[in-house]
Backbone as a ProteinNet text record, in pm:
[ID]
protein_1_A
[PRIMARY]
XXXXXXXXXXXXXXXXXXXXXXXXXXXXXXXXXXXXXXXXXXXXXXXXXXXXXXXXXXXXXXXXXXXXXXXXXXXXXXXXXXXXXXXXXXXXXXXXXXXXXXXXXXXXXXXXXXXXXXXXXXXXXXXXXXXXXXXXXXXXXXXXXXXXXXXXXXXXXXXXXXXXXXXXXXXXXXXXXXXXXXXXX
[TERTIARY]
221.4	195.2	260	360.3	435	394.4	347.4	257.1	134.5	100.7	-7.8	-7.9	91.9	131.9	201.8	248.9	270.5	148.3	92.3	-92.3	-120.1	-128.1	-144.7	-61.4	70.6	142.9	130.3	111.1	121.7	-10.9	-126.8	-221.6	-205.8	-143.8	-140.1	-79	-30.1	23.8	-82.6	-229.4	-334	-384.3	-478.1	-458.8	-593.5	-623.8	-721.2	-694.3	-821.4	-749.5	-751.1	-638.7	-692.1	-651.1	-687	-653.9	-528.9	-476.9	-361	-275.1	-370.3	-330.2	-262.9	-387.7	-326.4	-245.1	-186.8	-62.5	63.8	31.2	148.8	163.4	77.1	94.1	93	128.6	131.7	264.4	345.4	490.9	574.8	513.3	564.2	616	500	514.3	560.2	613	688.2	795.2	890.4	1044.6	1023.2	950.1	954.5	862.1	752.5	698.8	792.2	914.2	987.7	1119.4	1111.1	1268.1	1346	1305.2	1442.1	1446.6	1543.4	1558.8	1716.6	1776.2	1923.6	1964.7	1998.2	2041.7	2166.9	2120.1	2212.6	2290.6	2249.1	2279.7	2429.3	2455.4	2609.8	2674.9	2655.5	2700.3	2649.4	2593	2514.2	2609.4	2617.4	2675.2	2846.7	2866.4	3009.3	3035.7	2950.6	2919.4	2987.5	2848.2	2873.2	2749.1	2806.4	2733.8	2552.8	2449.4	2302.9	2268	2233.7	2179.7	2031	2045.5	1909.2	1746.8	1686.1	1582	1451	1344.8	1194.4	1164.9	1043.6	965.6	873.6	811.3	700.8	591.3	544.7	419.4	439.7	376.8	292.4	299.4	240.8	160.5	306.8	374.1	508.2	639.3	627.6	709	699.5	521.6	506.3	492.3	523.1	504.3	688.7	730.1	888.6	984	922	968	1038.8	1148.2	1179.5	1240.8	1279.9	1373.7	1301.7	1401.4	1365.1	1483.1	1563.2	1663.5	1703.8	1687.6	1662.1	1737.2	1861.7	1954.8	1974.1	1901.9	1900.6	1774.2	1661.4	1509	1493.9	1554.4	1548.6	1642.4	1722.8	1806.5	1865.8	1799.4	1853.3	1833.1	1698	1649	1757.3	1841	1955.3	2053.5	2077.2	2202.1	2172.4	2023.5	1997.3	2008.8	1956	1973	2110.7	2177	2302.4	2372.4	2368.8	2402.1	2373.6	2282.9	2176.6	2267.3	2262.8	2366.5	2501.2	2554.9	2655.6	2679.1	2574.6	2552.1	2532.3	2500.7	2490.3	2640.5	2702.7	2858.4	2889.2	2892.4	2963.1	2888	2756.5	2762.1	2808.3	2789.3	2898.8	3019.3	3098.5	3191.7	3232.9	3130.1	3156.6	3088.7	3038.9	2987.4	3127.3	3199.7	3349.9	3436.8	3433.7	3543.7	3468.4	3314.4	3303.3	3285.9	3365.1	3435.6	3525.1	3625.8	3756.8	3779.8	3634.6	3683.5	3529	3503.4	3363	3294.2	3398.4	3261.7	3243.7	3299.8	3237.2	3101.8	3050.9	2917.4	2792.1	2859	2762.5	2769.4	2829	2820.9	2718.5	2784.9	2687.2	2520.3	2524.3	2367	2275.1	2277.6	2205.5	2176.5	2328.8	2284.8	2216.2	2255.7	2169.7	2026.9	1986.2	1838.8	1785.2	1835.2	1833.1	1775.9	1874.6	1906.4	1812.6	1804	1722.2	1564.4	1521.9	1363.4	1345.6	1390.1	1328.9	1363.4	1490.2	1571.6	1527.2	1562.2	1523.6	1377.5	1302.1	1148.6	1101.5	1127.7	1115.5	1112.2	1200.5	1270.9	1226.6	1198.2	1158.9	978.9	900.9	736.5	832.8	824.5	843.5	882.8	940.9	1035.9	980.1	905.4	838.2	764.8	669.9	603.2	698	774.7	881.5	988.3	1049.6	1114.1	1070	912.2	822.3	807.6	789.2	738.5	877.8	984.3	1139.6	1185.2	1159.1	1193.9	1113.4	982.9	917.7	895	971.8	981.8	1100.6	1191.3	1342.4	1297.2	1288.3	1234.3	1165.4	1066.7	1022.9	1107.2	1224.1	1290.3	1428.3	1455.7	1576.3	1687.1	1807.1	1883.7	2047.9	2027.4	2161.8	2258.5	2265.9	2349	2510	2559.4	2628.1	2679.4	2670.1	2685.9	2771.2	2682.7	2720.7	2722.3	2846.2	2857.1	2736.2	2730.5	2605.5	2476.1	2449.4	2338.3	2251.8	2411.9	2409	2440.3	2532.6	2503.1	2364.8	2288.2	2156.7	2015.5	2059.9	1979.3	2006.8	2094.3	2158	2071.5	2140.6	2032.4	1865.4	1827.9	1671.3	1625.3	1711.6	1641.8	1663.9	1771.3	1803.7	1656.9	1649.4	1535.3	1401.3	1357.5	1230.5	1228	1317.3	1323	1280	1370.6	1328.9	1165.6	1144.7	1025.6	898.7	911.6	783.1	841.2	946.9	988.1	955.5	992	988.7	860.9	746.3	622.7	560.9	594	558.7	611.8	779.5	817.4	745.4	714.8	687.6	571	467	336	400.6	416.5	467	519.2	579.8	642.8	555.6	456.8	383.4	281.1	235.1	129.8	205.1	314.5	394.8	413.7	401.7	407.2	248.5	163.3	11.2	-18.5	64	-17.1	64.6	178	255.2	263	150.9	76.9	-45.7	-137.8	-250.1	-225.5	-175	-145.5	-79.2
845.9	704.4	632.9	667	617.7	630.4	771	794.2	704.8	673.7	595.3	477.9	409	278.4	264.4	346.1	384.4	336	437.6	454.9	278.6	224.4	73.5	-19.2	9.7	-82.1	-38.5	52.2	54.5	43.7	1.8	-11.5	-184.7	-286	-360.4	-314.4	-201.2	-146.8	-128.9	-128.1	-90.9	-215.6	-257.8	-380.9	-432.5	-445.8	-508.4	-658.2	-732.9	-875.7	-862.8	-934.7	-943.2	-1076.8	-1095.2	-1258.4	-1297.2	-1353.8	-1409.6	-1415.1	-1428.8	-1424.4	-1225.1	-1140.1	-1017.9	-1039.4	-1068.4	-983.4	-1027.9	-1171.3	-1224	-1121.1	-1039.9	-986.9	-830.9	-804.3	-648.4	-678.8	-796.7	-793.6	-787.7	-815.4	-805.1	-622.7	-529.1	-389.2	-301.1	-394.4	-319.2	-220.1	-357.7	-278.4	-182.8	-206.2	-82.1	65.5	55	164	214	147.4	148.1	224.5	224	232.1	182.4	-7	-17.5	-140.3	-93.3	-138.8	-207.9	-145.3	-182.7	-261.7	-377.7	-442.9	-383.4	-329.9	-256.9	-289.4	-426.9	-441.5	-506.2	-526.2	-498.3	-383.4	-343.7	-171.8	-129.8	-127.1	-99.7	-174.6	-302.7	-382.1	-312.6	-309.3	-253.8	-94.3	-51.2	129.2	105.4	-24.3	-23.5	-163	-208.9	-316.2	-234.2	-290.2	-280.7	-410.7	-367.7	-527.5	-556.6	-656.1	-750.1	-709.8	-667.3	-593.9	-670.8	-671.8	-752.2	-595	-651.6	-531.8	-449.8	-403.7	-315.3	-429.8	-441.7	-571.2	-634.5	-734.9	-847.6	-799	-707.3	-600.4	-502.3	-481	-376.9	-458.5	-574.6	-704.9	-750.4	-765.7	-795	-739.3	-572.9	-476.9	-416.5	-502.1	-468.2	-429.8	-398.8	-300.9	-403.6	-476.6	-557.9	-530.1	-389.5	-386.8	-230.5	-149.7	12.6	96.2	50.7	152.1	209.7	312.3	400.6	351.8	390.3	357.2	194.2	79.8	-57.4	-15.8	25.2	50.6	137.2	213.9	302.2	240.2	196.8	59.7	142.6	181.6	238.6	382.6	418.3	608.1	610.1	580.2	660.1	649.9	593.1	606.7	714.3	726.2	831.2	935.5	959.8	1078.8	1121.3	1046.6	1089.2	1148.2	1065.3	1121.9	1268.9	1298.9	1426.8	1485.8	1484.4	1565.8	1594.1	1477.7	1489.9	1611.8	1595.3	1688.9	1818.8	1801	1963.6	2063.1	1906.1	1974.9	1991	1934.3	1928.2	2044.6	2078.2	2227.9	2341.3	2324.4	2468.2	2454.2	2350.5	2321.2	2429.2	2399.6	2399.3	2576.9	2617.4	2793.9	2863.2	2764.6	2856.1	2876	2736.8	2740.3	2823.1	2834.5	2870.4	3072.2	3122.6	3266.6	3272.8	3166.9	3202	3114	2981	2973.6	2957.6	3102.8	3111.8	2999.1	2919.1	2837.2	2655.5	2665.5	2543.9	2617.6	2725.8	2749.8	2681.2	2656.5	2550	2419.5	2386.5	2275.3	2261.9	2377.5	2400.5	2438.6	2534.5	2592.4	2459.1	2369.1	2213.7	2154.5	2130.4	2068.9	2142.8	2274	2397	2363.7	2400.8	2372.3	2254.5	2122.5	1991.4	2013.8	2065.6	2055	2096.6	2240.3	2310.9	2372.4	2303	2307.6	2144.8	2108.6	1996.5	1849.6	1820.6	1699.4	1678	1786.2	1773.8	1769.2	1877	1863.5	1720.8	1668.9	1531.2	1426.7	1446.3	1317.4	1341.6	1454.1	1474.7	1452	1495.4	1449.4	1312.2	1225.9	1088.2	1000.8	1054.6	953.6	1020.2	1142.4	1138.4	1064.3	960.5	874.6	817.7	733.8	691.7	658.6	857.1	868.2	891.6	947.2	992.7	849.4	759.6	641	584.5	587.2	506.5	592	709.6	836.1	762.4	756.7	762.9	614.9	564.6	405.4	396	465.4	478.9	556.9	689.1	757.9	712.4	600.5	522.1	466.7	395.3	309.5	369.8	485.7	545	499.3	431.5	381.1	418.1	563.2	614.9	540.4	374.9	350.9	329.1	426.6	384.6	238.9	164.8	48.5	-34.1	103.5	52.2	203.3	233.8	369.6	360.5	278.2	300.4	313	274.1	283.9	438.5	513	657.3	714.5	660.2	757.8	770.8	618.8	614.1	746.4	689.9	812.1	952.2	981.5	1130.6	1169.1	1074.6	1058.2	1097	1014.7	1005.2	1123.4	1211.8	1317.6	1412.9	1439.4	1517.9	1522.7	1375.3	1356	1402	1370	1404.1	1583	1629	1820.3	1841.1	1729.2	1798.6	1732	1634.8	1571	1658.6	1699.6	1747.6	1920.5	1996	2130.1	2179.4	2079.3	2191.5	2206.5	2089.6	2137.9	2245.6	2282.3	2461.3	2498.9	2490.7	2606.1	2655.8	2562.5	2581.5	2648.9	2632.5	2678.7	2890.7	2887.1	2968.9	3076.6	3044	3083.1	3074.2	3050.1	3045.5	3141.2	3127.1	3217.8	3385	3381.2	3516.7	3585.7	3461	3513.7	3545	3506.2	3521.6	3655	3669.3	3815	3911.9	3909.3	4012.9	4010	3939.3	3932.6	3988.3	4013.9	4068.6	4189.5	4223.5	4392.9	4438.8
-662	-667.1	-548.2	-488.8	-392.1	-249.7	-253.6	-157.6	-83.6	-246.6	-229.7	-204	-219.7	-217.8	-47.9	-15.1	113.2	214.7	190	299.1	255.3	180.1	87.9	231.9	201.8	255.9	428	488.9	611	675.8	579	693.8	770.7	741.3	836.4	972	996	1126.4	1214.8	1158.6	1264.3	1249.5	1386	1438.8	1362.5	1246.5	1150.1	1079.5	1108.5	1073	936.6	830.9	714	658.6	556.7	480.2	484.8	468.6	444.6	340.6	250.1	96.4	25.9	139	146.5	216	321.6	389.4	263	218.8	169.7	69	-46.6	-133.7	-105.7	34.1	59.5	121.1	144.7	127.1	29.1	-83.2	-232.1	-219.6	-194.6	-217	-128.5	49.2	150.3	107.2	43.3	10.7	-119.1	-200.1	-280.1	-230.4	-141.1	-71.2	46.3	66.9	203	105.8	20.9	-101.9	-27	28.9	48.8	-70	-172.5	-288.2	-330.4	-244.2	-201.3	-101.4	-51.3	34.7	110.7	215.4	318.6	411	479.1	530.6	611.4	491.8	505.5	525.2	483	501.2	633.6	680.5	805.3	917.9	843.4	982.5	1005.7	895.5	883.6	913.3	932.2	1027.4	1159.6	1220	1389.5	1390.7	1499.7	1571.8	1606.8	1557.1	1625.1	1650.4	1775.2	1874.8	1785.2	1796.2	1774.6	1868.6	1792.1	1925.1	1844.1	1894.6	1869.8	1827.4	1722.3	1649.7	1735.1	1706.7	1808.4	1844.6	1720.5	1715.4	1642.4	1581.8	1511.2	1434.3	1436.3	1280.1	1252	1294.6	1228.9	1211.2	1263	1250.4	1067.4	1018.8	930.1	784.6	855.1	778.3	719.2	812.4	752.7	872.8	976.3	1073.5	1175.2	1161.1	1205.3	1363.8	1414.5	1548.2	1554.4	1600.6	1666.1	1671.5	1622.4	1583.9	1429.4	1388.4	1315.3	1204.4	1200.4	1049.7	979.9	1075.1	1007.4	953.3	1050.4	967.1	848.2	802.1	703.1	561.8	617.1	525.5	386.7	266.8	154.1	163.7	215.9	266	331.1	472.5	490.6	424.2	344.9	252.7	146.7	118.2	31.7	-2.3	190.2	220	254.4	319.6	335.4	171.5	84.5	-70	-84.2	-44.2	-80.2	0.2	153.2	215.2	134.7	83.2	36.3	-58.1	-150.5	-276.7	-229.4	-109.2	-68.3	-54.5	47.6	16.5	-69.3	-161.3	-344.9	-409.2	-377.6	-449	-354.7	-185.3	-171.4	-225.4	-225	-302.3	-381.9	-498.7	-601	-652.4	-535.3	-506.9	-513.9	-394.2	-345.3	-490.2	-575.2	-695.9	-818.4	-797.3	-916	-908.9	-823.9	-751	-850.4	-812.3	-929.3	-1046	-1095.9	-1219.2	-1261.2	-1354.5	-1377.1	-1445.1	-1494.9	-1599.4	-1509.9	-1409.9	-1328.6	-1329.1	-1268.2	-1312.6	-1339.9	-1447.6	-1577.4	-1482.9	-1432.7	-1380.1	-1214	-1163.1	-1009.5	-1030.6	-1149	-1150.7	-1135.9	-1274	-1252.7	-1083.7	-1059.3	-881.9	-811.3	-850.4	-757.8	-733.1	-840	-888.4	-851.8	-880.7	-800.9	-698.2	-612.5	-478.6	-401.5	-425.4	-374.9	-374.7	-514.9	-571.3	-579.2	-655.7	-755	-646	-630.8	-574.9	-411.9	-316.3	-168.5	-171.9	-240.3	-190.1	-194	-284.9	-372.6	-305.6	-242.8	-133.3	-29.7	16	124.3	130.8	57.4	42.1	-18.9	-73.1	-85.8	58.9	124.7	222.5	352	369.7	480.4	574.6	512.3	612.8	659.9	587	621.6	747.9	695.4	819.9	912.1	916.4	1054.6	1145.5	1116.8	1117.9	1234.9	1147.5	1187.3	1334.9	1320.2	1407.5	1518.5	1514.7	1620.1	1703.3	1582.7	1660.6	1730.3	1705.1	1780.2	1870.9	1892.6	1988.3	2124.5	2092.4	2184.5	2277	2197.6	2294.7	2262.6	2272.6	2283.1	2380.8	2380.3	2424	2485.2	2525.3	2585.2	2664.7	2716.5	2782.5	2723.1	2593.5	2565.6	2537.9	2558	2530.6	2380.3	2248.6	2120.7	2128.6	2026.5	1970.7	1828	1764.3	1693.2	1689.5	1800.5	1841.3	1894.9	1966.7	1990.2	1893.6	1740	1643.2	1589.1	1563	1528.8	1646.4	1775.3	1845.3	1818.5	1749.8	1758.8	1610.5	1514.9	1360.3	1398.4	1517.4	1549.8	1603.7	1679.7	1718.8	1577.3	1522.1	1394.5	1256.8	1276.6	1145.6	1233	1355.2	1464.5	1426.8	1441.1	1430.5	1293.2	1199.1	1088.8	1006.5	1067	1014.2	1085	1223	1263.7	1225.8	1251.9	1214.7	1090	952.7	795.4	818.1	863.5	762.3	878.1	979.1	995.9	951.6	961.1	885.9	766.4	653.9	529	565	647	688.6	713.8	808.9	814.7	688.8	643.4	518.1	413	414.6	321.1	335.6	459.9	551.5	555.3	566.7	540.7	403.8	310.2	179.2	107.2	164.9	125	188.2	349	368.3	345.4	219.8	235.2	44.3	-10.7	-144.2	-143.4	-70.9	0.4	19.7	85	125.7	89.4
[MASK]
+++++++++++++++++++++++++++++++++++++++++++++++++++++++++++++++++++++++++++++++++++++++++++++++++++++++++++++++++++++++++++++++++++++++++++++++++++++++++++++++++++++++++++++++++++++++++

């Protein structure tokens, strides 16, 4: 459904005139197709200074996409994801302790499973357009003059999510294509 509401909310990005009365009511469904559902921006500001930058267009201005640097545009998705990272530490964590005290166990198997079937795939097909979208709008106007250290943590973020947004889905291709011909023969 989110998906769908996605493809919904981002076609004002292509340069089609539409009513007025639509754009106003395809801003209602930005921030929840965007999950940005959390007001971040405090938190954000309090990371590192991001300069004030103009949107791409008209049309990505109105679509939510207010500047071109990655971690203000993603707003609650990077905090999300960062969580998720988090959880990743907290179950090796919790791999290393549950060596010498068997019944944390019970506690790691759940995140396990989370983590690694159910929770990442999840987030990841959900928040893909997304981050493909934020990536490639930073990417554009990538900004190495040092100037703001946040701005180079955000570019460093932008190439990291670019590898992994255009990289899993061969990989997965791949891996899938390896497991069909080695089910076959």
């Amino acid at each position: 459904m989110i998906e769908g509401l996605q493809v919904v909310v981002h076609l004002p990005l292509f340069n089609l005139k539409s009513p007025a009365n639509i754009n106003s009511f395809n801003i209602v469904f930005v921030e929840l197709a965007n999950f940005n559902i959390l007001d971040t921006e405090y938190l954000t500001n309090a990371m590192g200074y991001y300069p004030e930058e103009d949107a791409f267009s008209d049309n990505f201005q109105n679509a939510g996409y207010d500047g071109n640097i990655l971690v203000p545009l993603l707003g609650t998705l990077f905090y999300l994801a960062f969580g998720l990272l988090a959880l990743y530490v907290v179950e090796f964590l919790l791999k290393q302790l549950a060596k010498k005290f068997p019944k944390i166990e019970k506690v790691r198997r759940p995140l396990n499973d989370f983590l690694y079937w159910n929770g990442s795939i999840r987030f990841f097909t959900e928040a893909y357009t997304e981050l493909t979208l934020c990536a490639l709008l930073n990417l554009k106007k990538l900004d190495w003059s040092g100037d703001f250290n946040a701005v180079t943590f955000s570019n460093i973020i932008t190439i990291a999510v670019s590898v992994l947004v255009l990289g899993l889905p061969i990989f997965f291709v791949i891996l899938i294509a390896k497991k069909l011909k080695s089910s076959s023969s």
